[in-house]
Structure formats: structure tokens, C-alpha cells
TIDO-479554 format. One record per residue (C-alpha): x, y, z; residue number from 1. Coordinates in Angstrom, 1 decimal, decimal comma, m for minus. Layout:
! residues N
R      xx      yy      zz  num
R       X       Y       Z  NUM
...
! end
This chain:
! residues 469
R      xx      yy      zz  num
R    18,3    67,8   m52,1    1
R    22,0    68,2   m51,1    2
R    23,3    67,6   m54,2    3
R    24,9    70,2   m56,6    4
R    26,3    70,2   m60,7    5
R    29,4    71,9   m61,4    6
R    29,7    73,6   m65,1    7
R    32,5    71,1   m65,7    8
R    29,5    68,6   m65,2    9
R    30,2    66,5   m62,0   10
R    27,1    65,8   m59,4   11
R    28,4    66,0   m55,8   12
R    26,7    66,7   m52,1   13
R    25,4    64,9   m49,3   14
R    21,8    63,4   m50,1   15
R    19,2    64,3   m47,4   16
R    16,2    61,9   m48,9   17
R    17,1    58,1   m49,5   18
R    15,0    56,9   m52,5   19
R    14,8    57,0   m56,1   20
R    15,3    59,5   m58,4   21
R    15,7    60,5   m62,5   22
R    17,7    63,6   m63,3   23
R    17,5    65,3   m66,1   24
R    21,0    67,2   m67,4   25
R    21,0    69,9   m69,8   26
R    23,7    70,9   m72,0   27
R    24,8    74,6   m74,5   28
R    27,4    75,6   m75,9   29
R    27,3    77,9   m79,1   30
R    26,7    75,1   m81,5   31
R    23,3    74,3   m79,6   32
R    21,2    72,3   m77,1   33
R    20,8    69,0   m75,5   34
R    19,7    67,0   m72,2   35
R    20,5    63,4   m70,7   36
R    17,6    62,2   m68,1   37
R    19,2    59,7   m66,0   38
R    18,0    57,5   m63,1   39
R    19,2    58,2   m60,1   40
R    19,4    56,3   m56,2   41
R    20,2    57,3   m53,2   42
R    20,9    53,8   m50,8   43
R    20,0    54,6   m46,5   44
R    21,7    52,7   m44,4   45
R    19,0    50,4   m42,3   46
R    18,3    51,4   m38,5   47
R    15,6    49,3   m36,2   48
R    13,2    51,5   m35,7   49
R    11,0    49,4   m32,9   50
R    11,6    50,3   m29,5   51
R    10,8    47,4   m27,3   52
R     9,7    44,1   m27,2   53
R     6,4    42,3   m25,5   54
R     7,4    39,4   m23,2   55
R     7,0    36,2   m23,8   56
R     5,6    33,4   m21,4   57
R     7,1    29,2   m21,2   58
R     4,9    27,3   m22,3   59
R     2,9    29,5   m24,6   60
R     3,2    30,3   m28,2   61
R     4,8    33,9   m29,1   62
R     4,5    36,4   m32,0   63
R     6,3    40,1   m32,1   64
R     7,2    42,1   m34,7   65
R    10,0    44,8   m35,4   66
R    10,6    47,2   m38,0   67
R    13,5    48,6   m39,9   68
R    13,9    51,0   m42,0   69
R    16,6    51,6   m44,9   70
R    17,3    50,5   m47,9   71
R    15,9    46,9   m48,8   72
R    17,1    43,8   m48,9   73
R    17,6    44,3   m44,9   74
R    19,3    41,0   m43,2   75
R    18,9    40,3   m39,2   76
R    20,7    38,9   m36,9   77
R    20,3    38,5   m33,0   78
R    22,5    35,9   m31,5   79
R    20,9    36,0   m28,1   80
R    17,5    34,7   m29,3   81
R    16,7    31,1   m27,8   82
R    16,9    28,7   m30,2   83
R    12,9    27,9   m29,8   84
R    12,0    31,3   m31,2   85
R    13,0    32,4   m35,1   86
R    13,2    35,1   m37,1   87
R    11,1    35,8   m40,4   88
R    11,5    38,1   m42,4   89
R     9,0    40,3   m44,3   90
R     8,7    43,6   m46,6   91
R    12,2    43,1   m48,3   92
R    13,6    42,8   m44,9   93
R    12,0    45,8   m43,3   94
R    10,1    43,6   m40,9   95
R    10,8    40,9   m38,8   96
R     8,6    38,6   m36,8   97
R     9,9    36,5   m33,8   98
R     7,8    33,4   m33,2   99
R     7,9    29,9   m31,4  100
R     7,1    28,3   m27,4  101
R     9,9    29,2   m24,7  102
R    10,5    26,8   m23,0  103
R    13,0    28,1   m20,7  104
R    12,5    31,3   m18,3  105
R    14,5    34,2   m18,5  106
R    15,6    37,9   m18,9  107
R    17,8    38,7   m22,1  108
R    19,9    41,5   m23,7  109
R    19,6    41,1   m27,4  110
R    22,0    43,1   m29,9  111
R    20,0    43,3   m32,8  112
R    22,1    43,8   m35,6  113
R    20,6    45,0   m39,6  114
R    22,7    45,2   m42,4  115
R    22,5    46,2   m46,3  116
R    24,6    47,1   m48,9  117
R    25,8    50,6   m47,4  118
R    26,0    49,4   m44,0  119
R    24,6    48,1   m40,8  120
R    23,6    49,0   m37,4  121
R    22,7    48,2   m33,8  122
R    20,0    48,2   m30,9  123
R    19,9    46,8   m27,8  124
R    16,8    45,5   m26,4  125
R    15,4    43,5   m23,3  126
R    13,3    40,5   m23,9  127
R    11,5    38,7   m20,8  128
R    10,7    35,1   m20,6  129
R     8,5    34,8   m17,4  130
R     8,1    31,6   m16,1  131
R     4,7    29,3   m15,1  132
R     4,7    28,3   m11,5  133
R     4,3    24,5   m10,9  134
R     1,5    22,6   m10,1  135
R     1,0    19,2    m9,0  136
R    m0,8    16,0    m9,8  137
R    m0,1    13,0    m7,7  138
R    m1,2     9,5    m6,6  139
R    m0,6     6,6    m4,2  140
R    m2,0     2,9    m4,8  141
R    m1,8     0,4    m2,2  142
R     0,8    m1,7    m1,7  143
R     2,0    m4,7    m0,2  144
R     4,9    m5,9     2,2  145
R     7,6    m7,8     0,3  146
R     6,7    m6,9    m2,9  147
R     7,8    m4,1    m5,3  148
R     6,5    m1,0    m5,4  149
R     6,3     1,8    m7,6  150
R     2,7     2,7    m7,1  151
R     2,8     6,7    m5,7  152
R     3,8     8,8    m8,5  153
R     3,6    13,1    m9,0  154
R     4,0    14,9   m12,0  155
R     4,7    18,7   m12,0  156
R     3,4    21,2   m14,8  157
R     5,0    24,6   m15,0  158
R     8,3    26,0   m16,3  159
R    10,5    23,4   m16,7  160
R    13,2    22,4   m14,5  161
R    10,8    21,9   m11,5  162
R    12,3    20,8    m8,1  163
R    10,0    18,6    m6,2  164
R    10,6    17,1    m2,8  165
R     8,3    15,5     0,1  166
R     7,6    16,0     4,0  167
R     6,9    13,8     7,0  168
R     5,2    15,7     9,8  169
R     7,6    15,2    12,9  170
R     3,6    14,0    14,4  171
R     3,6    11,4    12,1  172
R     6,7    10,0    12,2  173
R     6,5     9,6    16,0  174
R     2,7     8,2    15,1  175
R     4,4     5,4    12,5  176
R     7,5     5,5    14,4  177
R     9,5     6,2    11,2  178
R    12,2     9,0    10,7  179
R    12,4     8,6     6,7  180
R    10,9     6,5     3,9  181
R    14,1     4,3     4,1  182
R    12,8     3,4     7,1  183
R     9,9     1,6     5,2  184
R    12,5     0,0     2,7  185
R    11,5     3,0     0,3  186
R    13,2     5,6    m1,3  187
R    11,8     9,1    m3,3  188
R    13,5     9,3    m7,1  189
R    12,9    13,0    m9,1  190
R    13,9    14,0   m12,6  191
R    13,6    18,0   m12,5  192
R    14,1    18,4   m16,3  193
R    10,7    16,2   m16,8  194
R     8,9    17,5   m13,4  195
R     8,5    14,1   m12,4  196
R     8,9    12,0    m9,5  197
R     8,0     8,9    m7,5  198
R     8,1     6,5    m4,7  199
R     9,5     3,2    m4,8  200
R    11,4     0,3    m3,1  201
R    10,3    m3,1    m1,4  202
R     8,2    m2,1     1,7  203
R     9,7    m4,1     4,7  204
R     6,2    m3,7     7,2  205
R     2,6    m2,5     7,2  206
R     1,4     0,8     7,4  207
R    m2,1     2,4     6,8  208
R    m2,5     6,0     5,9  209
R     0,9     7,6     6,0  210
R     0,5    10,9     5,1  211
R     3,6    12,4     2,4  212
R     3,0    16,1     1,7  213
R     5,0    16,8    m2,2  214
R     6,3    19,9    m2,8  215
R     7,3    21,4    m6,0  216
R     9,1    24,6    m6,8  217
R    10,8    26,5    m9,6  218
R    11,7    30,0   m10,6  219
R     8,3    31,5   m11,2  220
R     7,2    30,2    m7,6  221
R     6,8    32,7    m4,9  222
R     5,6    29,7    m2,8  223
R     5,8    26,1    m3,0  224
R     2,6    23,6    m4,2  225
R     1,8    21,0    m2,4  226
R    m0,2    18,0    m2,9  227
R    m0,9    15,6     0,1  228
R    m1,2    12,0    m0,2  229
R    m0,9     8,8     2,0  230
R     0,5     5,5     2,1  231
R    m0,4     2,2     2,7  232
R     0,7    m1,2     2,5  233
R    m0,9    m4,3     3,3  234
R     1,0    m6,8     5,6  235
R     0,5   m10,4     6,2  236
R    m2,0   m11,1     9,3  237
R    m0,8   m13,5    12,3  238
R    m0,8   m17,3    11,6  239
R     0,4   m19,8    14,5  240
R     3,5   m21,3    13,2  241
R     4,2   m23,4    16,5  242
R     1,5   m24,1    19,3  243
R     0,4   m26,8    21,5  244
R    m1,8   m29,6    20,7  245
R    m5,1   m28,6    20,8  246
R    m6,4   m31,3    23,4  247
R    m4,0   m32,7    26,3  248
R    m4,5   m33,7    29,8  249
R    m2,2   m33,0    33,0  250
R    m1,9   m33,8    36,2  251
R    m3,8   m31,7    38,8  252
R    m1,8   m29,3    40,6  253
R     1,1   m30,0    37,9  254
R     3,4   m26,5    36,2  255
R     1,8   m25,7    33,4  256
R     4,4   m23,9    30,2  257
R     2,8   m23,4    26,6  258
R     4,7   m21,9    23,9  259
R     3,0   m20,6    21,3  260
R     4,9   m19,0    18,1  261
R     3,1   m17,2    15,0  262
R     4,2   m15,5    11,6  263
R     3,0   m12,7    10,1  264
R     3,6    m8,9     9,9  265
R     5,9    m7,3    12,4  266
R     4,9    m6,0    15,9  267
R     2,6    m9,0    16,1  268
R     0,8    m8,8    20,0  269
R    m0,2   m11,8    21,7  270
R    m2,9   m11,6    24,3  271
R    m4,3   m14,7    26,6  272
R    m8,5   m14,5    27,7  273
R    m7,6   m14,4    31,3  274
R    m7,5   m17,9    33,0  275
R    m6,9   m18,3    36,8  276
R    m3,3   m19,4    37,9  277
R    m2,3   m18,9    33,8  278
R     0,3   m15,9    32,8  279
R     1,3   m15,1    29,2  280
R     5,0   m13,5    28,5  281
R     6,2   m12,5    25,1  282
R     9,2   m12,7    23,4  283
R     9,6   m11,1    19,9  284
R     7,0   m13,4    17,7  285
R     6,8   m15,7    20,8  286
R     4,4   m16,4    23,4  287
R     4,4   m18,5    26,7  288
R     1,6   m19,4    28,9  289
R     2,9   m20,4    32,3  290
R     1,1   m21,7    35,7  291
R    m0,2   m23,8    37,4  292
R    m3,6   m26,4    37,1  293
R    m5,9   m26,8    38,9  294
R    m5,4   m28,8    42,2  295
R    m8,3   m30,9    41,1  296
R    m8,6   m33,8    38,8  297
R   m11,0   m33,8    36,4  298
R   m11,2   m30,5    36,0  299
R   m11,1   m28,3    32,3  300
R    m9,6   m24,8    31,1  301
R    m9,4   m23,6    28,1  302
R    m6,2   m21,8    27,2  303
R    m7,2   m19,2    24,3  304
R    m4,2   m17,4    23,0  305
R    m4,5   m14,3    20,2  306
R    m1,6   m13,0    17,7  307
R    m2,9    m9,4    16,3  308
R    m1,7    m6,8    14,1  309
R    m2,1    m4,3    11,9  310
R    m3,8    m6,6     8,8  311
R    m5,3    m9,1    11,4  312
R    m5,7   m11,8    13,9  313
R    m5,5   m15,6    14,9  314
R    m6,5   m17,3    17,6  315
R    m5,4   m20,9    19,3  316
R    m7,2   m22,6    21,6  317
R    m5,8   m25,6    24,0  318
R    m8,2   m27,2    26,1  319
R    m6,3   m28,9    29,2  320
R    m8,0   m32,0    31,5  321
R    m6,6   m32,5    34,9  322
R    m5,9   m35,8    35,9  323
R    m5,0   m37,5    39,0  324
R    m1,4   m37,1    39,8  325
R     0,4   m40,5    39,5  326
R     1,5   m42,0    43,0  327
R     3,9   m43,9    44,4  328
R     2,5   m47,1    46,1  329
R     3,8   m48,0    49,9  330
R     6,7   m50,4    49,9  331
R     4,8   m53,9    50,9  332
R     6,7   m56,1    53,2  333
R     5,2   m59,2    52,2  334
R     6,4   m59,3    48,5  335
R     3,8   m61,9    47,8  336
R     0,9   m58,8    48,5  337
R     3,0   m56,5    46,1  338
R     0,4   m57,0    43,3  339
R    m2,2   m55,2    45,6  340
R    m0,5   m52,2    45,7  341
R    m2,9   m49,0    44,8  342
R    m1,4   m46,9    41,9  343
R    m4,2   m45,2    39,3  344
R    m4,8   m46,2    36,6  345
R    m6,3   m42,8    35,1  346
R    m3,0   m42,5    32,5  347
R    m1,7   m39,1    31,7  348
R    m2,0   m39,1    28,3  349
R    m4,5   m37,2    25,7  350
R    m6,2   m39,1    22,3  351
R    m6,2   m36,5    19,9  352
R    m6,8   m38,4    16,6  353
R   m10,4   m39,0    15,7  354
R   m11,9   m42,2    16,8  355
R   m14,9   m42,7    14,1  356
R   m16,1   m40,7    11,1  357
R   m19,8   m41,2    11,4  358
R   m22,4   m40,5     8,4  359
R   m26,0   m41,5     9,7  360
R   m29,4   m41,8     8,1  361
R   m31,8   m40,8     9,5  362
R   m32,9   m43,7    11,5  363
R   m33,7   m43,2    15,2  364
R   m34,9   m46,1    16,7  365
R   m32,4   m46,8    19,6  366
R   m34,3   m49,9    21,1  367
R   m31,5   m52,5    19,6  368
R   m28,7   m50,2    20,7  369
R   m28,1   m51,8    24,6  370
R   m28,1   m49,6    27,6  371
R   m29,1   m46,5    26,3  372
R   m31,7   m45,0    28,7  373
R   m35,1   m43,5    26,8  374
R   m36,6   m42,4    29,6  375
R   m33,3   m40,1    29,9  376
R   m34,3   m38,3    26,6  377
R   m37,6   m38,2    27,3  378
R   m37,9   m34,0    25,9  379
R   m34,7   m34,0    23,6  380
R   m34,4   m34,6    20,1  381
R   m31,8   m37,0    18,7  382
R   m29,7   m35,5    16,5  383
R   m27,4   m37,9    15,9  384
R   m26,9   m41,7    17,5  385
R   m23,2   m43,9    17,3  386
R   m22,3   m46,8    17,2  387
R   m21,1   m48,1    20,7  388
R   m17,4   m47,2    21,8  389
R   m15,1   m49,6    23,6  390
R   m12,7   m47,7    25,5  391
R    m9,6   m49,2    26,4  392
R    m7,6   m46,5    27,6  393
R    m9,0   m43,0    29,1  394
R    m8,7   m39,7    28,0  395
R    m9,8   m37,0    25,7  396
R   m11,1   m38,0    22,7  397
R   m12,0   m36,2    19,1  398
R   m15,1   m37,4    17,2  399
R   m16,6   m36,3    13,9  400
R   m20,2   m36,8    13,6  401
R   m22,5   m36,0    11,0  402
R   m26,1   m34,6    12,6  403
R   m29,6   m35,7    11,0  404
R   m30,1   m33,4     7,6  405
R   m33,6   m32,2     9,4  406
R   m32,0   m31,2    12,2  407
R   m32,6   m26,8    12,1  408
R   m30,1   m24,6    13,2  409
R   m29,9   m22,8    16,8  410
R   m30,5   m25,7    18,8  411
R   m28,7   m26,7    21,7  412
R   m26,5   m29,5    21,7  413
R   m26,2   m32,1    24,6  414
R   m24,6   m35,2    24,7  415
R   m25,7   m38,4    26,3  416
R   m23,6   m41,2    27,0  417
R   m24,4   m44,2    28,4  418
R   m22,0   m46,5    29,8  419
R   m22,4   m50,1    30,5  420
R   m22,1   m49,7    34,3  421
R   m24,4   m46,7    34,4  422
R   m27,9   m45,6    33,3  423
R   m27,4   m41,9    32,8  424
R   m24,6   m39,5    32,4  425
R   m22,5   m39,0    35,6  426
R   m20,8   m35,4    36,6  427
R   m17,0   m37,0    35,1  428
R   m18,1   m36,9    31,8  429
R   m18,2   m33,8    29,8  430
R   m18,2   m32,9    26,1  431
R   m17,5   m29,7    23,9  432
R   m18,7   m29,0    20,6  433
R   m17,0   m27,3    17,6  434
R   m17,9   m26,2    14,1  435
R   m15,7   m27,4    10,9  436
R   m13,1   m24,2    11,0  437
R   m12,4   m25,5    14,9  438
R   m14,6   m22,5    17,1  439
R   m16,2   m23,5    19,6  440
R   m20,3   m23,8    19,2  441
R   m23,5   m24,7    21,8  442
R   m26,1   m24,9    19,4  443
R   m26,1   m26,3    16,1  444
R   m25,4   m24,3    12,6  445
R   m26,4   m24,5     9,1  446
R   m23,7   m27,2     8,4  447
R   m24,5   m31,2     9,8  448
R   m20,6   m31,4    10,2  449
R   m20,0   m31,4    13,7  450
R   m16,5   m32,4    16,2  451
R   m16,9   m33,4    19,2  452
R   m14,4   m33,6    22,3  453
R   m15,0   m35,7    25,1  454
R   m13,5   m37,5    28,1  455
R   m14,2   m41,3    28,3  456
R   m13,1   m43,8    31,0  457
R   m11,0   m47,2    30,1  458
R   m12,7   m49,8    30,6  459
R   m16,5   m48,9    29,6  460
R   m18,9   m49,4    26,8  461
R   m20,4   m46,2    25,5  462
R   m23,3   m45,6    23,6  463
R   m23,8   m42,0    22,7  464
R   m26,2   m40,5    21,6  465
R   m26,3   m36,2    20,5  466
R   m29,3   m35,0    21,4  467
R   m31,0   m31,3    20,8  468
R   m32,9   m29,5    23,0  469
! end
């Protein structure tokens, strides 16, 4: 239709059908007949007949279709399409399928453009990309202070890039007396394009349970995910670094200053178990016990000191004998009586190093050993007996003994000592008892090791003996 022969035989019009066609022409004159049948085609020029386009979603594989019609071969082209979709092509071009995984979100304007050999032509369409919110995975290992760290990590999900950050609770940081991570010796490093992120640094002090609230956001979030997780690094419990010896005598009445000093984590505490006339003042990782002793001689205290913090404690323990105070004789006005002048002859002056290591069998006959009293331990056990001590200067002295192997544990220790000028143990001697890490123990333990500290006078012969009761 549209189309028209003249008599002088040309075919003109406007087509109104594309397709094609055979035409048949027909021919007189007076000499006779004849007819031509001819093929015929009649090219339309290609319009995109599809109307809209389904949206697509990051992260997820996509498939649409549009349709053309015209006159095949049909080409395509839409510049706007992201480069992780293509086109393919179908039906000699009358169809085209869009295909791939978005990675990015977005809403586009494509100008789809088809073409043949008559022409081309154009539609505009809009194509969504919506976008997958984030979520969040993270964890936090344990740490330690002075070492690297790298151990809290979070990893986002979602349409890609993906902002992440982290909160400190104004409660907390008043709590851990921090203001930032930096604060810790830390520092928070993110890569949006990957949806990662992590904690690292050196951390410069201990801390248990810090909570860190991450936070992750991107263009298809209408609110931020979270994911809570806490800190905590390990310090380095107190040690004593400098203290007193751990035995020493004064004289009574005498200023008493200890200083003790410890390593260790920071915000290390010291604390003293209360003694009368004894203070404790601090000073950054430094402790001082100050006083006064006793105004009597012969008498003991025990100094305890304690360095705590966060991962720990010590403990150091002095023990301090008063003495008699040295005095100054009276001036003699007969120079030849100067000799019998009355100064003491207790000296101020502690024994700290052991006097005997002592392994004994098990022998406990105590007859050939010289003035040691049975009927004293008439109702006690020998635990131990040693051999007899000359002492040639007084003060407190350390021993290490080694109890009988049958001796059971939880029975109380005494100790007997038996001096050559007396029969039984007088009120000036005394003795304390202490395991192999140093504490002090009354009754005997699994272990035989035992250390003993006692005072002895100059000028006696001891023969001890360790008895159980």
C-alpha cells in the first residue's frame, strides 16, 4: 500500500507496511502481452519499543531485556551503562539483554540509541542501582603493653564505599581516664573502597574491657550499624626493683626511713599492713616507710609493703629487731679504771647470709649432743636437730634446714634452743619460719625445705633443735 505505477512505468509512493514484497508488472501494447514479477522491500527505520527498565541491586547479578523493532541488523548503543553490565544482542538485533553485578549505586539517564541502514533513533530511559546497607563483622584479641598490635579488626559488607568510624562513651573515657585511642598509643586506620578497618599501634598501659562501639555507613543506610567490642591489654604486674634488706636490726627508739621502689605497669599503688609509729608516702613508683621503733630493745615488727595494679601484686617484707641504743660511757678520772667503763656490747648490726645448709637423716637421738634439755621436749616431735652454733657476734641470723621426710604437714613449728649457760629457751630469743618462695609459715607444708630467722647472743653455744607440736 502507498505505492502507485504510472503508464510510463515508474513505481512511486510512500510505503505504509515495512516488509517484503514480489510485484508482478504487466505489460500491452498492440503487438501483445507480457509480465515481470519482481521482488520487492520496503526497509523501517528501528525504534525501541520497551518502555522501562527493572532496577538493578549492588551486589547482585542482573538480567533485562528490550525490544526494537525495524528493519534487521539493528545495532545498540548506550553510553551511560556501567561498565559491569553489557549488552547482547539477539533476534538480528531486535533484542537486547543487559546483564552483569553493579557494583556501584546509582540513578541513571540512559540515551539508548538503534541504528540500521535507513536510520536510527532515540529513547531515554531511567535505570536504578539501589544500594545494600552495611553490616558489620568485627573482633578484638588481647593484647599486650609494649608490644604491637593489630589484633581488633571490622570488616563491612554492603554497597561499596562504606564509611566506618568508632565511639568512646564520654562514661568510659572518664572510667579509663582516656579522651582517644592515641591516648593508649593506638590509632583507628579505614579503607572505604574495601569496607575495612582496624586498630593498631603499641599500647603504652593496661586496660581491661574498653568498650569501642564501630559504626559503618554508606548510601543505602538510613541508619548507621554498629557492632560493639572491647579492649584489653595485659600489663606487667609490680616487681620490687629496690627495697630494704629483708632482716636488719635498729636501735630502740631510733627514726626509722625505708624506701622501697617497684616496676611494673603504670598507676602502680603501694600500701603498708598498718604497723604502729610506721607511715608509708608515695612518690610516683616509690614508696617510703617512715617512723619511729619501738622504745624497747629486743623488740620485732614486721614492715609488709604491697605494689598493685591492674595485672597484679607483690609484696616485701622487712622484719626489724630493736637493739639497745649505743651509749656513751662517763668520762673516768682515774685513767687507769678506763677499761671498766660500761658500753654494750649488743652491736647494731643484722647477719643476713645463711649460717649452715643442713640435710639430716633421720636420726634423733640427742643424748651425745651437750646441753640440750629432754625433759624440755618432753610432748614435741623433733623435726629437725643441728649441729651446735658458736656465736661470736649477735644478731639476726638466716638458716636453712631440711625437716625429717616423715615429718606430715600442718604441724606447728617451735624452736628450741639451748645455750650453754641455760637449760631452756629464755623470753630474748625468738624465731620465725618461712617457706622456700620467702612467706611466712607456723606449721609445716608439703615441702621439708624450711628458713629459719632467729636472734642469737655473742658469746653462746647453741644447740637447736626444731621441734613439732
Amino acid at each position: 500500500k502507498g505505492m502507485t505505477l504510472s503508464a510510463s512505468g515508474d513505481l512511486a509512493g510512500t510505503p505504509t507496511k515495512p516488509g517484503n514484497f514480489n510485484i508482478t508488472l504487466k505489460a500491452s501494447n498492440s503487438g501483445g502481452k507480457a509480465q515481470l514479477r519482481l521482488p520487492f522491500t520496503v526497509y523501517e527505520k528501528p525504534t525501541v519499543t520497551s518502555s522501562k527498565l527493572s532496577d538493578a541491586t549492588t551486589g547482585k547479578r542482573y538480567s533485562a531485556k528490550l525490544n526494537a523493532k525495524g528493519t534487521g541488523p539493528i545495532s545498540w548503543d548506550v553510553p551511560e551503562l556501567p561498565s559491569t553490565l553489557t549488552l547482547t544482542t539477539a533476534k538480528n538485533g531486535a533484542q537486547v539483554t543487559i546483564s552483569g553485578t553493579p557494583t556501584a549505586a546509582e540513578e541513571l539517564t540512559l540515551h539508548i540509541k538503534v541504528s540500521n541502514d535507513v536510520g536510527s533513533s532515540d529513547k531515554t530511559l531511567t535505570f536504578k542501582i539501589k544500594g545494600v546497607a552495611p553490616k558489620l563483622k568485627a573482633t578484638s584479641t588481647r593484647g599486650k603493653t609494649g608490644e604491637a598490635y593489630s589484633g581488633t579488626t571490622v570488616t563491612a559488607t554492603g554497597t561499596l564505599p562504606i564509611t566506618i568510624g568508632y565511639e568512646i562513651s564520654d562514661a568510659d573515657k572518664e572510667k579509663f581516664e582516656i579522651d582517644d585511642l592515641d591516648d593508649l598509643g593506638l590509632s583507628f586506620v579505614t579503607s572505604p573502597d574495601e569496607g575495612k578497618a582496624a586498630i593498631v599501634g603499641t599500647p603504652n598501659q593496661s586496660i581491661k574491657g574498653l568498650p569501642i562501639v564501630f559504626t559503618a555507613t554508606n548510601v543505602a543506610a538510613t541508619t548507621p550499624a554498629t557492632k560493639k567490642v572491647k579492649l584489653t591489654f595485659a600489663g606487667t604486674k609490680p616487681a620490687f626493683t629496690t627495697s630494704p634488706e629483708s632482716n636488719m636490726s635498729v636501735p630502740a627508739g631510733s627514726a626509722i626511713s625505708l624506701s622501697f621502689t617497684a616496676s611494673g605497669s603504670d598507676k602502680i599503688t603501694f600500701t603498708l599492713t598498718p604497723v604502729t609509729g610506721l607511715t608509708l608516702t608515695q612518690d610516683g613508683n616509690t614508696a617510703t616507710v617512715s617512723g619511729t621503733a619501738p622504745a624497747e630493745a629486743k623488740k620485732k615488727i614486721t614492715v609488709k609493703v604491697t605494689a598493685a595494679n591492674a595485672d597484679g601484686k607483690a609484696t616485701k617484707k622487712v622484719v626489724i629487731q630493736t637493739i639497745e641504743a649505743e651509749t656513751t660511757p662517763e668520762p673516768d678520772p682515774d685513767p687507769e679504771e678506763e677499761e671498766e667503763a660500761s658500753v654494750s656490747t649488743m652491736p647494731d648490726k643484722s647477719k643476713t647470709e645463711s649460717v649452715a645448709t643442713l640435710t639430716l637423716g633421720a636420726e634423733r637421738d640427742i643424748s651425745s649432743i651437750r646441753k640440750i634439755d629432754a625433759d624440755a621436749l618432753e610432748g614435741y616431735t623433733i623435726a629437725a636437730v643441728l649441729p651446735e652454733i658458736t656465736v661470736t657476734e649477735s644478731g639476726l641470723y638466716d638458716l636453712e634446714v631440711d625437716l625429717f621426710e616423715d615429718i606430715e604437714a600442718g604441724r606447728k613449728l617451735v624452736w628450741f634452743a639451748f645455750p650453754q649457760n641455760r637449760a631452756t629457751n629464755d623470753d630474748d630469743e625468738f624465731a620465725e619460719f618461712y617457706d622456700a618462695d620467702g612467706a611466712e609459715i607456723t606449721e609445716t607444708t608439703e615441702a621439708h625445705e624450711i628458713g629459719v630467722s632467729v636472734w642469737l647472743n655473742s658469746g653462746d653455744l647453741y644447740a637447736p633443735v626444731i621441734a613439732v607440736e
